[in-house]
C-alpha positions as CSV (number, residue, x, y, z in Angstrom):
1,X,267.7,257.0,-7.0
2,X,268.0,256.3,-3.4
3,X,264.3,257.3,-2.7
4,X,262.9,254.9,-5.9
5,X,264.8,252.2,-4.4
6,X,263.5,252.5,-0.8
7,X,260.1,252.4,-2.0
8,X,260.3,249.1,-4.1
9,X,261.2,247.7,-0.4
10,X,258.5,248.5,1.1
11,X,255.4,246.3,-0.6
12,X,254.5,243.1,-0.7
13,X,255.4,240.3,-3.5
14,X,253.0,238.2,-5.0
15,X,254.5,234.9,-3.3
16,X,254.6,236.3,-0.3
17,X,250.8,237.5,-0.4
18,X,249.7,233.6,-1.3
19,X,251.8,232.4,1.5
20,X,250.1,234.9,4.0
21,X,246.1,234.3,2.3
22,X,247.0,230.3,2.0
23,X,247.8,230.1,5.7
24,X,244.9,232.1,7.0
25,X,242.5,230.1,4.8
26,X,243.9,227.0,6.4
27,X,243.5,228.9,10.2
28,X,239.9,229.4,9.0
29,X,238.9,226.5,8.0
30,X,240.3,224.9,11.0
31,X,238.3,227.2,13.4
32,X,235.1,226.8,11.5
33,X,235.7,223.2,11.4
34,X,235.7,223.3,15.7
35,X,232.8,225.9,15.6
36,X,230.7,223.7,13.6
37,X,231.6,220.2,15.8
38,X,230.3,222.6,18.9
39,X,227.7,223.9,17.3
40,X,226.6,219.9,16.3
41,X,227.5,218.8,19.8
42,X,225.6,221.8,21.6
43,X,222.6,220.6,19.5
44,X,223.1,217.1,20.6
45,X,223.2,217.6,24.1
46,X,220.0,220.2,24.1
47,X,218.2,216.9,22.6
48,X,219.2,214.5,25.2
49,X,218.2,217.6,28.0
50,X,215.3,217.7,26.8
51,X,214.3,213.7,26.3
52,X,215.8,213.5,29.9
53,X,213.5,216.1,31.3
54,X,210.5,214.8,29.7
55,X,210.6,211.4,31.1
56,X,211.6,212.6,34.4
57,X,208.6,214.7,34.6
58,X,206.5,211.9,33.7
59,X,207.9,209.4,36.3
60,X,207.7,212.1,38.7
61,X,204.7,212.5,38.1
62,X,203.9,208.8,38.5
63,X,205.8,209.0,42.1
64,X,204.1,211.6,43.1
65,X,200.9,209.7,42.9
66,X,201.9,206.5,43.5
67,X,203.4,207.9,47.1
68,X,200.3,209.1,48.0
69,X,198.0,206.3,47.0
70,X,197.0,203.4,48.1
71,X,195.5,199.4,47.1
72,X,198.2,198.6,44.7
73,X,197.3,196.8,41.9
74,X,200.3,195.0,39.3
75,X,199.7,192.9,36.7
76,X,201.3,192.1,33.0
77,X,199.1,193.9,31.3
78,X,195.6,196.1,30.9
79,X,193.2,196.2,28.6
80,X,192.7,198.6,26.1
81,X,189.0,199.5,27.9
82,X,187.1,198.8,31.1
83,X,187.1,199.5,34.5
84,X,190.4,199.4,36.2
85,X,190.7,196.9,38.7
86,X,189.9,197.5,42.3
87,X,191.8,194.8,44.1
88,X,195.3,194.6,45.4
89,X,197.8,192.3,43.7
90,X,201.7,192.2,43.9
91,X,204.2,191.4,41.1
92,X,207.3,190.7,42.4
93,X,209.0,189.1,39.3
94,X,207.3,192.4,37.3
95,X,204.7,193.6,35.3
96,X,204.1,196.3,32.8
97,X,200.7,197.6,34.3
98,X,200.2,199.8,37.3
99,X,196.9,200.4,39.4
100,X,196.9,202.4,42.5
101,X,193.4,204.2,43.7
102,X,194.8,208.3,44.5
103,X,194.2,209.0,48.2
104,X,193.2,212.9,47.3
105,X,190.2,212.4,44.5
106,X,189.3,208.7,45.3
107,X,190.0,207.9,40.8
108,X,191.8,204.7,40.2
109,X,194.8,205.4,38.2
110,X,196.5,203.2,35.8
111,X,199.9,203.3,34.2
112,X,201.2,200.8,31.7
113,X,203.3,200.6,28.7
114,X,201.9,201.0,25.2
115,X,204.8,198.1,23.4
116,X,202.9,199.3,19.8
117,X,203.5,203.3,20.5
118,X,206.5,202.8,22.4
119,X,205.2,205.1,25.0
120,X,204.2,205.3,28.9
121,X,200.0,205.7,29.2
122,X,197.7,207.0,32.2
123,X,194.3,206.0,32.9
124,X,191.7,207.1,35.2
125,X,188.6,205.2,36.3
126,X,186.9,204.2,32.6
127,X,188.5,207.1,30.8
128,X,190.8,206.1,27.7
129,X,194.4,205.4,27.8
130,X,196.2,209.0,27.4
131,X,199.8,208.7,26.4
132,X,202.4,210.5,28.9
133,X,205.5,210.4,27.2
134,X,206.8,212.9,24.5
135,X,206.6,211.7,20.6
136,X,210.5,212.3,20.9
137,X,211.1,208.9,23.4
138,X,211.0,205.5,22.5
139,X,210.2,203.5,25.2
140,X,211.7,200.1,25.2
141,X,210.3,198.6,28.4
142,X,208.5,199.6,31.6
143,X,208.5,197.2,34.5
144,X,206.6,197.9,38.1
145,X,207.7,195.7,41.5
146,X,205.3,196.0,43.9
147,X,205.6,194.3,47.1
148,X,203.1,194.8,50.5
149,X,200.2,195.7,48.4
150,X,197.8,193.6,50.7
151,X,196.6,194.7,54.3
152,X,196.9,191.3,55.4
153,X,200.8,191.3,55.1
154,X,203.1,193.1,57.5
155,X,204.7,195.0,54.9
156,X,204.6,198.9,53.8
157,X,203.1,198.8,49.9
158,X,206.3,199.5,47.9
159,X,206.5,199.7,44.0
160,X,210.2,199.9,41.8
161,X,209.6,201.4,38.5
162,X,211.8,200.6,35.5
163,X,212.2,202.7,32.4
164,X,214.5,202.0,29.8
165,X,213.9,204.6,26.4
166,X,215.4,205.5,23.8
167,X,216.1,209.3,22.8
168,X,214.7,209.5,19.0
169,X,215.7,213.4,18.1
170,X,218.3,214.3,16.4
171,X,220.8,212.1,14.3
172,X,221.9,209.9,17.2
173,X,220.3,207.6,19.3
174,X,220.6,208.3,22.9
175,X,219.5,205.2,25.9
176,X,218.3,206.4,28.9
177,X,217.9,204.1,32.0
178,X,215.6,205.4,34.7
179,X,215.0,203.6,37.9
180,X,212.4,204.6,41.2
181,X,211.6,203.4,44.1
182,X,208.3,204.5,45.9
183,X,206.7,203.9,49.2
184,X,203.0,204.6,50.5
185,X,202.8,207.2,52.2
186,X,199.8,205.6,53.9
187,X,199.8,202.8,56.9
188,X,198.6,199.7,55.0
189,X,196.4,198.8,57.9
């Protein structure tokens, strides 16, 4: 009798086994609950990374050029085809257009900003208008300061470029603000 009773101890009741499942299905839920708002926020941040790097290629890109250029050309705007201008002009309230000639292949280069794509564009010489931004950005505005672009001043050429974009990947909407400052390379002489 002893021995029957001793084993009837030893299990499990039925409450206490929905208590114990109850209370890890709420632990679970929890955790996956966090896993999942990682997993969304990883996902999230890997689309801003990548937006981020793509426009800072491309106004690196533009630097890069720009700094080693020379005969600075700004205005509001370029048309669609053409030559690219071969004079100097400042801008020193802004413009959305950029002209430089490149000091290594002797090509003018162009960049403005496409307000019906929403994107950043390169030109060289008579080519066409090639867009340097990824699909993914949304560019809201592009502005170019260029001071000293003349020989006749006393000042080193100097252009400010201004991006603001908009991420468009993903669920959210992410602003970037992007700001550079280039100087010539080259004596304006």
């Amino acid at each position: 009798m002893q021995l029957f009773q001793q084993q009837q101890k030893s299990g499990f009741s039925l409450v206490e086994m929905m208590v114990a499942v109850s209370l890890f299905m709420i632990v679970m839920v929890i955790s996956v609950g966090g896993l999942m708002t990682l997993v969304y926020s990883g996902a999230a941040t890997e689309s801003s990374l990548s937006v981020s790097t793509n426009l800072s290629l491309a106004l690196d890109s533009m630097s890069r050029n720009i700094r080693t250029g020379y005969s600075y050309y700004c205005a509001a705007s370029l048309p669609d085809s053409g030559a690219l201008p071969s004079t100097t002009a400042d801008c020193s309230s802004g413009g959305a257009a950029f002209v430089f000639t490149n000091s290594r292949t002797g090509d003018r280069t162009g960049f403005r900003y496409n307000s019906t794509a929403k994107s950043i564009e390169q030109k060289l010489n008579s080519g066409s208008w090639v867009r340097i931004t990824s699909s993914e950005i949304t560019v809201q505005a592009l502005s170019f300061y260029v001071t000293g672009s003349s020989a006749a001043d006393t000042l080193q050429p100097t252009a400010r470029i201004l991006v603001n974009a908009l991420s468009t990947q993903g669920n959210e909407i992410a602003p970037f603000y992007v700001q550079t400052l280039v100087t010539s390379r080259l004596l304006d002489v």
